[in-house]
C-alpha positions as CSV (number, residue, x, y, z in Angstrom):
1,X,24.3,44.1,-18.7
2,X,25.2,40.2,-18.5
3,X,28.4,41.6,-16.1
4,X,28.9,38.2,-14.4
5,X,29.2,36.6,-17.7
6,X,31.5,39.1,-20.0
7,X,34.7,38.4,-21.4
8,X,35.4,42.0,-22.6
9,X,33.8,45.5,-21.6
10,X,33.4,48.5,-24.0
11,X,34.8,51.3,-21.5
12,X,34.1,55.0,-22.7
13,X,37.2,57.5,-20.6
14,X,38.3,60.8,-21.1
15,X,41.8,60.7,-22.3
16,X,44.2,63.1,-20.9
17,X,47.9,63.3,-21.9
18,X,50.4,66.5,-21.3
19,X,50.3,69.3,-24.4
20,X,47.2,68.0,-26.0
21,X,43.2,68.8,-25.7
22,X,41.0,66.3,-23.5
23,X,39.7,63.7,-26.0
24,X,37.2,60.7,-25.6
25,X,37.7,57.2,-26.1
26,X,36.3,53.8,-26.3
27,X,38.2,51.1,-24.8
28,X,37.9,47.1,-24.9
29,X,38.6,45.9,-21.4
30,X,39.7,42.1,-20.9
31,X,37.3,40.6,-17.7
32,X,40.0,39.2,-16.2
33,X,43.1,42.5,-16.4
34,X,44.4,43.2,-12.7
35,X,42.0,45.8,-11.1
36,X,39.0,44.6,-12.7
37,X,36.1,43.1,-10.4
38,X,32.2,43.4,-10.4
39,X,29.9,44.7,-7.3
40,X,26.9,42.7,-7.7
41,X,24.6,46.3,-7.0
42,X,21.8,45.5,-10.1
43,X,18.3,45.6,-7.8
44,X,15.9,46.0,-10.5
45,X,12.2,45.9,-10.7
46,X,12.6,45.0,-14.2
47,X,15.3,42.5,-16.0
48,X,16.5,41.1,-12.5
49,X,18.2,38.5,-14.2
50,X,19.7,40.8,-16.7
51,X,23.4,41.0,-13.9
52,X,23.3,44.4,-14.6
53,X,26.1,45.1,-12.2
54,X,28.6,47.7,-11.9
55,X,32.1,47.3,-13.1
56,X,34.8,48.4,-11.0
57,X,38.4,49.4,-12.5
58,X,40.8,49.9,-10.2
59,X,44.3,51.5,-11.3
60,X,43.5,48.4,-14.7
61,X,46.4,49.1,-17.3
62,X,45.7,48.0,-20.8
63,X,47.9,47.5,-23.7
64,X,47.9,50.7,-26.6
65,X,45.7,49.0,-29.0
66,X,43.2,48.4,-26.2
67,X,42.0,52.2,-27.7
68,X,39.4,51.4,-30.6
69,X,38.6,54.8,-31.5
70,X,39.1,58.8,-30.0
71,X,37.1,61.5,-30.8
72,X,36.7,65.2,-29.7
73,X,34.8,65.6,-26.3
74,X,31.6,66.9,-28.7
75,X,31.8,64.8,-31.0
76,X,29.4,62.0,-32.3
77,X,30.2,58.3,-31.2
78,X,31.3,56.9,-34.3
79,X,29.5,53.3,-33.6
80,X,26.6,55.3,-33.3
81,X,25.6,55.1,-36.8
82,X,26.7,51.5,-37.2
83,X,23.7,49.6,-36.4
84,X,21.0,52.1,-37.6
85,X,18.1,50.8,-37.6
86,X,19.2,47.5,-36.5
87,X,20.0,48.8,-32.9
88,X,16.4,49.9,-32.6
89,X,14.8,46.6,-34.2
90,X,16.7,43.9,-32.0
91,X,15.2,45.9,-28.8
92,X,11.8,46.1,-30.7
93,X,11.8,42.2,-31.0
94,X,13.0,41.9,-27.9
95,X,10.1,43.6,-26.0
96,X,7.5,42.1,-28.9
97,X,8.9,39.2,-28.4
98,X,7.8,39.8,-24.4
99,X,4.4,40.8,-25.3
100,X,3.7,37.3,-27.4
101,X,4.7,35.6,-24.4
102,X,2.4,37.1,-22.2
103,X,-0.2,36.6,-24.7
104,X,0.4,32.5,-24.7
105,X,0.3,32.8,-20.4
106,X,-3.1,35.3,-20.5
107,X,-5.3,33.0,-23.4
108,X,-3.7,30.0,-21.8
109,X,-5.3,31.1,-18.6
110,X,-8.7,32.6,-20.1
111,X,-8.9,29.0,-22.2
112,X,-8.4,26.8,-18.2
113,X,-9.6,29.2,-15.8
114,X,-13.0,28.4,-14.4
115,X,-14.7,30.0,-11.2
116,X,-16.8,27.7,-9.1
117,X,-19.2,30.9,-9.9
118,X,-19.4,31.2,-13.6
119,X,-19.1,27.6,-14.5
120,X,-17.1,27.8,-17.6
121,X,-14.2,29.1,-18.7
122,X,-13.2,32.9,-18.2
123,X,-12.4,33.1,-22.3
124,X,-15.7,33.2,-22.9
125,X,-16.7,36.1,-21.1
126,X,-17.7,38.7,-23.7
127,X,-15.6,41.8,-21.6
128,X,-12.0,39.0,-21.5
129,X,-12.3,38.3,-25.3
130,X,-12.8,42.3,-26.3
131,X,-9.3,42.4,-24.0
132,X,-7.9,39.5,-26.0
133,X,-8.9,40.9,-29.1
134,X,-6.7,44.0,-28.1
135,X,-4.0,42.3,-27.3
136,X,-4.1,40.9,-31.0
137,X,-4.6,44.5,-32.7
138,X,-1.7,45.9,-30.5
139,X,0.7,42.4,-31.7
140,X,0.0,43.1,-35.2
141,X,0.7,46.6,-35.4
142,X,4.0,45.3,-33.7
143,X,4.4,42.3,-36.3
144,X,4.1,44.4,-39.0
145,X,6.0,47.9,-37.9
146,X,9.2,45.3,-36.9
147,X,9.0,42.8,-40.2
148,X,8.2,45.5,-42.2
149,X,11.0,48.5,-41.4
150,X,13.3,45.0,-41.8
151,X,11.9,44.1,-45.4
152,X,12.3,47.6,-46.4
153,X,15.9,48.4,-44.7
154,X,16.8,45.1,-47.1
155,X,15.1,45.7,-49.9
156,X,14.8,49.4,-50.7
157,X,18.4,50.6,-49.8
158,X,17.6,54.0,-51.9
159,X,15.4,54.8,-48.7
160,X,17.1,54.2,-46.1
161,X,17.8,57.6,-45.0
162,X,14.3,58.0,-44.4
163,X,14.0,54.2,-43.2
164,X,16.7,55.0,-40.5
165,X,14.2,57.7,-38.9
166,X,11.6,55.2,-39.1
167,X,13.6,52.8,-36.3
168,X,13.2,55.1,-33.6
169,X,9.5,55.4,-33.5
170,X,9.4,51.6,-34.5
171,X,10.9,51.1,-31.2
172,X,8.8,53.5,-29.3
173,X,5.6,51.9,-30.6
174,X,6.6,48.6,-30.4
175,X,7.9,48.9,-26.6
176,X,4.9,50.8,-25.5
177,X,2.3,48.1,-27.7
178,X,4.5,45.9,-24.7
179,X,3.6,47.4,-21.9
180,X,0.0,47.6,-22.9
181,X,0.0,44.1,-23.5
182,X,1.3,42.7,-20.4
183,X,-1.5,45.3,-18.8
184,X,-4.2,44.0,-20.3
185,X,-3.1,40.4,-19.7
186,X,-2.8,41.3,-16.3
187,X,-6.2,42.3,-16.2
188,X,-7.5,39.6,-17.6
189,X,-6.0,37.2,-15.5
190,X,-6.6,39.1,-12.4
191,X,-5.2,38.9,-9.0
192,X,-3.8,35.2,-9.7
193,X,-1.5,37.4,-11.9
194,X,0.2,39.1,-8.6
195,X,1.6,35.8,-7.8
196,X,5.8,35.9,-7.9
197,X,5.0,32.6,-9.3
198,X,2.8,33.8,-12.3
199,X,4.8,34.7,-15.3
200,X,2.9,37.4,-16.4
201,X,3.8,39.4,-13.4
202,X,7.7,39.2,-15.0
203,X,6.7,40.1,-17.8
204,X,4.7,42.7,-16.8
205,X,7.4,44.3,-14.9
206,X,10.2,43.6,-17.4
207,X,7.7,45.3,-20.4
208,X,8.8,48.7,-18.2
209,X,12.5,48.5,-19.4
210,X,11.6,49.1,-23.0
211,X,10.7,52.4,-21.6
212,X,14.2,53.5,-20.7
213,X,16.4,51.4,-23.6
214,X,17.3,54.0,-26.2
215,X,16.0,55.8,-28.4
216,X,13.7,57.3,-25.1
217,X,10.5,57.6,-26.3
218,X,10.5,61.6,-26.1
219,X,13.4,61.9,-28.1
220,X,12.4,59.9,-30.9
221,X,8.9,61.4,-31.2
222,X,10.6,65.1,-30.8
223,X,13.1,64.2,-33.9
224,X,10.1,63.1,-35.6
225,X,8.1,66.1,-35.2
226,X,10.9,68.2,-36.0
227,X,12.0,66.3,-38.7
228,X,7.8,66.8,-40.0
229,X,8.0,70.4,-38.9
230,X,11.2,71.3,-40.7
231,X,9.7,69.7,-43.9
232,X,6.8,71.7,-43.6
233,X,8.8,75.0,-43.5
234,X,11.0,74.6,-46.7
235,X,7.8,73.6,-48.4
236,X,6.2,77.1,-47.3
237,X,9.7,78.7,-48.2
């Protein structure tokens, strides 16, 4: 992601040297070492201006402290643990921070939309301000999942064990509370909303790569059931 623009790439390679055991590594790859280009392939429906291209290394060689870390092939990533739950709360701002958008374009719309038919603005349909109030109970539950794991994570750092769970279904119901959003102001706005033009239509489409960033959706709500399910059998035991 952002390919076009990077100084640096973080490259995970298997490392193979004579006499020892296949290990994995992560690198830190200069943009402009000999060998290294970019093939503009990204054709997204979602983030098209994200330059999520592929990078292309071509016989690149790289000084010995390019290696930051090694591990064993099964392993955990060391960095993985790094950010918990931070990882998981920048992309849940991220995608609420989507959804509030397309809640300014569909009320902006409802408020200024009139048809010749109706004679007054669309917002005050009874069926449009049920959807609006929707829209509202799905950003709040947002609001207060994100600000509130953050609060916590700060403030309580005896918890964090658990609060570090807590990120991953943050992000699952945060992302999907986006995609409902950008639904429903789709709907409300109607087929003026199919426009390239429109913004909603972006954001509709983008709300869909919340989906797919990690933690995916089924893993996190599997960890959290087994995590309830595992509690739930020492108890018994």
């Amino acid at each position: 992601t952002g390919a076009p623009a990077l100084r640096y790439f973080l490259v995970m390679a298997t490392i193979v040297e004579d006499a020892q055991p296949a290990r994995v590594g992560n690198f830190v790859v200069p943009a402009d070492s000999p060998g290294v280009s970019i093939e503009q392939a990204w054709q997204g429906l979602a983030l098209r201006s994200s330059g999520s291209d592929d990078l292309v290394l071509d016989d690149v060689p790289l000084p010995a402290d390019a290696l930051l870390d090694e591990r064993a092939p099964a392993a955990p990533d060391p960095r993985g643990a790094l950010g918990l739950p931070w990882g998981a709360l920048i992309v849940s701002s991220v995608y609420t921070g989507l959804a509030l958008a397309a809640r300014d374009e569909c009320v902006e719309f409802a408020a200024s939309r009139v048809p010749s038919g109706l004679g007054r603005p669309i917002a005050t349909i009874p069926s449009v301000q049920r959807r609006l109030g929707e829209i509202e109970a799905l950003l709040l539950t947002s609001h207060r999942l994100l600000y509130g794991l953050a609060v916590d994570w700060v403030e309580r750092p005896e918890a964090r064990p658990m609060l570090r769970a807590q990120g991953a279904l943050v992000k699952t119901i945060t992302t999907n509370n986006a995609v409902s959003v950008t639904d429903l102001a789709l709907r409300v706005i109607g087929g003026a909303g199919l426009r390239l033009d429109m913004r909603a239509g972006q954001l509709f489409r983008d709300a869909r790569a919340g989906l797919i960033n990690a933690p995916l959706d089924d893993i996190a709500l599997q960890n959290a059931g087994k995590a309830s399910a595992d509690a739930a059998a020492r108890s018994v035991s």
